[in-house]
Structures are given as C-alpha cells and as structure tokens.
C-alpha positions, 0 to 999 in steps of 0.5 A: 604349272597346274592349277585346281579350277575347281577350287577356285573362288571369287574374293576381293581383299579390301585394302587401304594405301600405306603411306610410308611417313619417312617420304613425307615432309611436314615442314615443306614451305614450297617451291623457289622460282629458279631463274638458273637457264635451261638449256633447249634445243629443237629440231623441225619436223619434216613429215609431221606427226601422225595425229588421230582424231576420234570420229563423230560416233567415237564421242561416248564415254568410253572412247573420250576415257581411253583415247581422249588424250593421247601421248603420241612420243614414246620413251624407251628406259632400255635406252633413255638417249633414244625417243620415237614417234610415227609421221604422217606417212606412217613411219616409225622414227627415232630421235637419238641425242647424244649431243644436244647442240647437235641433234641429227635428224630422225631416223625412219626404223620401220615402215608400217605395212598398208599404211595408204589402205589401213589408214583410211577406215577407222583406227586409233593411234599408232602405240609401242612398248619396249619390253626388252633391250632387243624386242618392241612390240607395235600396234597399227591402231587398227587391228595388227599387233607386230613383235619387231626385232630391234638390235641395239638401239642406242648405237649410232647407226641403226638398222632396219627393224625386224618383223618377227610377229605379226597377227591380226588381234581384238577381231581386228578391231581397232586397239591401243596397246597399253604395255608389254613385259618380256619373261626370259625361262631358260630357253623360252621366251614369252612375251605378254602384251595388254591391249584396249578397245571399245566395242557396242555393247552385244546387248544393243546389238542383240536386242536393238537390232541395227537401225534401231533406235530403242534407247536404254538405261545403259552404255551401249558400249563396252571397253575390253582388254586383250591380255596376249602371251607370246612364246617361242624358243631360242631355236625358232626365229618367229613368236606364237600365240600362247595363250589369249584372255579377254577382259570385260568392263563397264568403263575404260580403265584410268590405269592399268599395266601388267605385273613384274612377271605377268603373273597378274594384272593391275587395273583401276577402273569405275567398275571391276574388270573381269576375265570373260576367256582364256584359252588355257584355263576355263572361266568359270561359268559364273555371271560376272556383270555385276549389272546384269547379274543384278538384273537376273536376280531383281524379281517382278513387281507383285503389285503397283501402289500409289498415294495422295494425301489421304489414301494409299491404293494397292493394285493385284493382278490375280488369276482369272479364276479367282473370284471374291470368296477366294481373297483371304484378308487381315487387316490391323491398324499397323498391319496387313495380311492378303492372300488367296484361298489355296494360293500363294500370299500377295502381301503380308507385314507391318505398315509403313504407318498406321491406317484407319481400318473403318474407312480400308474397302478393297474390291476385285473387278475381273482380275484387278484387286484394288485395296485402299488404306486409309491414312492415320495421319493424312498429309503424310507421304508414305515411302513404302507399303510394308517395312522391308517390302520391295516387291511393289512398284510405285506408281505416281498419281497424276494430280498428286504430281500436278499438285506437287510440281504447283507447291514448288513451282517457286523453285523451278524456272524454264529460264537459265540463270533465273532470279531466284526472288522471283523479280524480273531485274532483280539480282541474278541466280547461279548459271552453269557457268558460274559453277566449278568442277567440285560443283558437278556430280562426282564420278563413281567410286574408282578403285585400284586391283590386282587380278590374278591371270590364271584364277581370275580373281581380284586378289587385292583391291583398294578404293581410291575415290577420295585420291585425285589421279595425278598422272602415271609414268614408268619408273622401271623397264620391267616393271608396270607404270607408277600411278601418282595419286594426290594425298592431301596436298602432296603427290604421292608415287605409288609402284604396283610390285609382286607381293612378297611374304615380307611385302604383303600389299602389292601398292608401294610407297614410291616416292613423294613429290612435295604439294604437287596436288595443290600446284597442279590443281592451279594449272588449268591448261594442264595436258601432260604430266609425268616425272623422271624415272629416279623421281628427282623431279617432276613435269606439267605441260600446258597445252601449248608453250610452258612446262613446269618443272618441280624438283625435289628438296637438294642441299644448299651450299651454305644454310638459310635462317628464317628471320620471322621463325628461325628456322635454320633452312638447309635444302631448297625445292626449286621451280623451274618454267619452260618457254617454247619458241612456238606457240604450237599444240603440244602432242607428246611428253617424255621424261628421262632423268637428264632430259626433257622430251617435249614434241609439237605440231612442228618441232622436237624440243630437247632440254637438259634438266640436269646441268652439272 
C-alpha cells in the first residue's frame, strides 16, 4: 500500500455526538434497591499484588493523569472465566473459575525476566493486553515490551507461556501498555501495540541544563505514546519490528485505544496529540507544538507603554543615529502617526480614546523616544494604545499599582477565611474548605479524535468538555475500549468504530445506562467504575468495602400500577450493593456478563451477577 505524502494536508473535522433517542428512556423513575442475595466467594492471596507506587519526583500532572489510578486485574474477553494479575515476586497468575464454590488457586503462567534487578529502579506497573485467543502482549513497566504465546487459555491445565518477542521500547523508559490489536492478512500476522510514558520536556533539558533551577511557564514534562506494529509470517516462530511511530502531547491522554484494524488511533486529550515519527512514512517537517509554533510566530514588542490616571506614556527604542529631525510625527485627537525619516513606522492608528493634543509632548534623549498622550477623560483606564495594535507591551506604573491595590485593600486580606465586614468576630467568610469541586477552575477543553496512522492527520474530532468521563471498558476483543460519557443525567456508552459510507461518524451510540451521571456524582469514594460487555449492568466501587450494581430496566412478571400517576409500570431497573468481608484497598475491578471480579490487598472476591 502506497500513499502520496505530498498531498497530504493537516485538517480536523469538527463533529458533535449523535445520540441515538431509541436508547434513551424519558420516563425513567430510578433504581429499586434489590435485597435478592448475591452470591461471593473469595479466595486469599498468598504472595500478594504487586502495587506501584509513584516517587516523590513522579508527582506532576502528567504522571497523576496517566498512572494515578491504576487497575491492577486484567480481563480477558477471549476467555471471560479467566482473570489475571502479577504478585510481589513479579509473577504473572491466573485465576480460572469454572465453578465458583470451588475456586482453585491461582496459577503462575509466566515468570518475568530480572524481576529482583528491574524492579529496583524506576518503573511503573506491570500491564497486559490480549489481542488474539492465542498471543498476549506484556509490558514489565520499566522499558521491555514481550509477545507471549499463550495456547488455549480457558483449559484446565495451563502451560507455561511462551516468549516470542521481547524488545526493549520508549528508550527504555518506563511504560504502561494501553492496548494491543492482532490483524490476521493471509499468511501475515501483525501485531500493533500502544504504549505510554512521561518524559522531561527536551526544552527543560536543553536550556535549563541539569541542575538548574530556571523556572518557566511550561510543564516540564511531556507525555508520549509509542504506536508499535509487529509482524511475522506463518513460517517464522518470532515477531519483528515493522514499523515505530511516536506521538507527542502537552498532557496525558484520559482515553485512547487503537481502531478496529489499526488503521487509525483514537484519543482524548486536553491537547491534541500529534505523530512527531514514523519509520515508514516521513512526517512532514511541519511545527506541530501548537505552543511552540505560537511562540515562533508571536513578534517582539516594538514599544512599552504605561499609564496613570491622567496620562499614557510610549517608550521607543530607536536606533543610534537617529537624532530628533528624523522623528516624523502626526498626532489628531483620535489619532497617531510615528515614524522615522527614511525608516520604518513605529506606531500608526486610531486611539484607543480621545487625547488632549495641546498637553502630548514627546522627546527622544540617546535612544529612548518617550510620547506622552494626554487623557480626554482623565480617570479613564486604557486597555490598548491603538485599536488592533498588540505590538506593545504594557508595562505597570508603580504608584498606579500601589494606588490601586489601596482602593481594593477592603477586598483582600492576608488571613484565611477573613470576615469579609472587615469586623474581627464578625461572621466568618467562605474558606477553601467550604468550596466544591464545581468551585475550582475548570480544566481545559477536552476532545475526542481520530488520528489517521499513515497521513498523520486528525481526521475526525469532536469536544467533549461539557460531557463529564464517567469510566471506559472494553465491549469487544477486537475492538478499542468504550468510553462512557454522561449526558444530562444518563450515562451514555459511547464505541469508537471505522467509519463506513453508511456510518460516516466514527463515535457510536452504544448504549445507555439510566441516570448513571446523577447516581455516580453521589459516590464520593468512588475509585473504579465499569460495565458488562452486553452493558446489562453497570459497576462503582468504593475504595474499600461496597460495589454498587445498577441493571438495566428487565420485564416483571406481572405489571405495577402507580397509584399517584396511574401509570401502568412493566419493567424495573434494580440496584443492588456488595459487602466485602474485609475492609481492605480495593486494587482491581473486572467486569464480565456472569461475574463480578473484585481484587484487594488480601483477597479475590468472585461474584455472581447473573443467578438464574
């Protein structure tokens, strides 16, 4: 496959999300509590989990979005009997349930290379992904990716899995892999695996120098994702590298997974991501740092001004051999025009507001030309010299600002909490303890993308500021995860696909979890969220203890009549609440459509959802 990179241009096609009205319910009137028992079954853990933690220099906004929460139990949809997760001795086990009332014990599948050595640097957690019923793809968390050959893995025996790929990616930094697609083409297999990680912005490294403590208005970090394709033949035993592309972005992703055939790759983010390098097809040399381009194009200042109440004074630097002959100036009461004999024009337009022309003086001392404008109306603040004029750079008076922070002394105080009278005793301000999250300032605007993985090019995008993230699960072993976005008070299920002539939009209405927004803004202690992959029902849990399970609307036996509206009621949507045994940190959730996965510090809890 050949593509013309020539013509290739940088667009973005803004969309909105189409909610499909058949999946939602107006007449929805809420959850019943259900006190029909669920079955749970546990079983310890001997070796433990193995828990990361970040360091002390990992506390940035970059690494608390992309490895602040992590779900350390890993499902497979090839196999939903089977879970998995890595102990303290960096094993991999599996937790097979075929019976619930007689669960076995977990069975170490692999071992990781080093694990005494690699464990000790930085790293992050152990991540895996199952991208066909035969191959899983491992990240150690510190810099090797692995292709394992796993066999069948919903037998009752399992063997010992395979290594049939291991390469050290990121430059070994320490990654987290987010998900991995298996493409079957006649006698090739490929194999594409996304991966993250956090890095010190080169800019710091390049101009603060190490040890230095110069500060800027920028993150010094930067999140990158490692977008790696696999190959290898029928014939050949082990993968290759096929191609490598590396994206770059502002801030960590709040979602993103690989389309259906790995043609493309769909992200939300603050700020876009874009492909910096591929090794198969050239990017083009074009700025892609939206910041930085900014940065390249903003020109200098050519003046300073400041103002007080009565006057606005301009400063020029001009060059040394102009002398006083040279300065050609124009001035009208709504108008200014400054230039130098044979030069270039320093400043020409319509004022801001009008100047008393008797009392503008201006003078030029070596190569500082200072002009002084009058005020019409004096008192009057100005916010700019001439209209549409953002060559010069405002410069605050002193005084002016001593005066102004007097005037509103009233309003500012050194103490916390402050009486906002004024009277000491008197009844107390608004601390920051008494505000709420919709108090704080609101994040940047978030949107969802597609980006095309041969033309580099956002190829569909869509905002979703105003849609509060819910949580994101798989639905489908070949497809990328779902994101649930909250729409009102519902919980809308969004599946990212391949667009299609018929299906232009690649977000597609999934399904729709009855007043889920509203029910999940109440769970405070809320730490893992997710839903069956036939969304019959969706899971919160708590951080310790309870899960919450919310169903969606199921036939009765024999319809209800409401005795206030008369509405005859023929389905009910039930809630349902888990206690766990121990009050012990809740470390992984996995959703399936009979079973209830919940792992902790100490113990596998298994519970049936679906009783018949």
């Amino acid at each position: 496959m050949s593509f013309n990179l020539d013509k290739i241009e940088m667009a973005a096609c803004t969309e909105v999300l189409k909610v499909n009205r058949d999946l939602l319910d107006s007449e929805f009137d809420g959850y019943k509590l259900s006190l029909d028992p669920l079955p749970i079954y546990s079983l310890l853990i001997k070796s433990g989990v193995d828990e990361v933690k970040l360091r002390d220099d990992e506390y940035t906004f970059q690494h608390m979005q992309a490895f602040g929460l992590t779900n350390y139990l890993t499902g497979d949809l090839w196999n939903p009997n089977c879970v998995y997760y890595v102990d303290t001795e960096w094993r991999l086990l599996q937790l097979r349930v075929v019976l619930e009332s007689q669960l076995t014990e977990p069975t170490v599948i692999f071992t990781i290379p080093e694990g005494v050595t690699r464990r000790a640097g930085s790293r992050h957690s152990v991540s895996l992904s199952f991208p066909s019923p035969h191959l899983c793809v491992l990240s150690d968390g510190v810099g090797l990716l692995y292709v394992l050959d796993t066999g069948v893995r919903d037998q009752f025996e399992c063997t010992q899995w395979k290594v049939i790929f291991k390469k050290e990616v990121c430059g070994g930094a320490p990654a987290i892999l987010q998900h991995a697609v298996c493409r079957e083409e006649e006698s090739e297999i490929r194999v594409d695996c996304l991966l993250l990680h956090v890095e010190k912005s080169c800019r710091v490294n390049e101009e603060n120098g190490e040890g230095s403590t110069a500060k800027s208005n920028k993150s010094d970090y930067e999140t990158y994702m490692e977008w790696i394709t696999l190959k290898k033949t029928v014939d050949q035993a082990e993968f290759e590298v096929e191609n490598t592309r590396e994206l770059r972005g502002k801030t960590a992703p709040v979602y993103c997974g690989l389309e259906e055939g790995a043609q493309g790759l769909f992200v939300a983010s603050e700020a876009d991501f874009v492909i910096i390098s591929d090794s198969l097809y050239p990017v083009k040399a074009e700025v892609n740092d939206e910041a930085e381009k900014e940065e390249e194009e903003t020109p200098l200042p050519l003046f300073t001004w400041t103002q007080t109440g009565e006057d606005v004074i301009l400063t020029f630097i001009v060059p040394e051999t102009v002398s006083k002959p040279d300065i050609h100036m124009v001035m009208e009461a709504d108008r200014i025009d400054i230039s130098i004999k044979n030069g270039k024009e320093l400043l020409s337009g319509a004022l801001y507001r009008l100047v008393d022309i008797a009392c503008c003086t201006w003078t030029l001392e070596k190569r500082k030309l200072d002009v002084m404008l009058a005020k019409e109306n004096e008192g009057f603040m100005w916010t700019e010299v001439v209209v549409g004029n953002t060559r010069g750079e405002y410069v605050a008076d002193p005084d002016q600002a001593r005066l102004i922070h007097e005037r509103l002394a009233h309003l500012t105080s050194d103490a916390l909490g402050p009486d906002p009278s004024g009277n000491i005793g008197g009844q107390p301000g608004i601390s920051p303890q008494d505000l709420e999250e919709c108090d704080m300032n609101v994040e940047n605007e978030v949107c969802i993308y597609r980006i095309d993985g041969h033309k580099h090019t956002i190829s569909h995008k869509t905002c979703i500021s105003s849609y509060q993230r819910i949580f994101k699960a798989p639905l489908q072993p070949s497809h990328p995860p779902c994101i649930c976005l909250r729409h009102d008070v519902d919980g809308v299920v969004w599946q990212p696909r391949p667009t299609t002539a018929e299906s232009p939009s690649p977000w597609q209405h999934e399904a729709t979890f009855n007043a889920l927004g509203y029910v999940q803004a109440s769970k405070r202690n809320c730490k893992f969220a997710s839903c069956s992959p036939d969304t019959s029902y969706c899971v919160l849990c708590d951080c310790s203890k309870h899960g919450y399970i919310y169903r969606q609307p199921a036939d009765i036996p024999s319809p209800l009549r409401n005795r206030k509206s008369g509405r005859v009621v023929g389905q009910i949507a039930k809630q349902q609440v888990i206690s766990l045994d121990a009050i012990d940190d809740i470390l992984g959730l996995q959703a399936t459509n009979e079973r209830l996965f919940i792992l902790t510090t100490k113990k596998m809890y298994v519970i049936r959802v679906n009783v018949d």
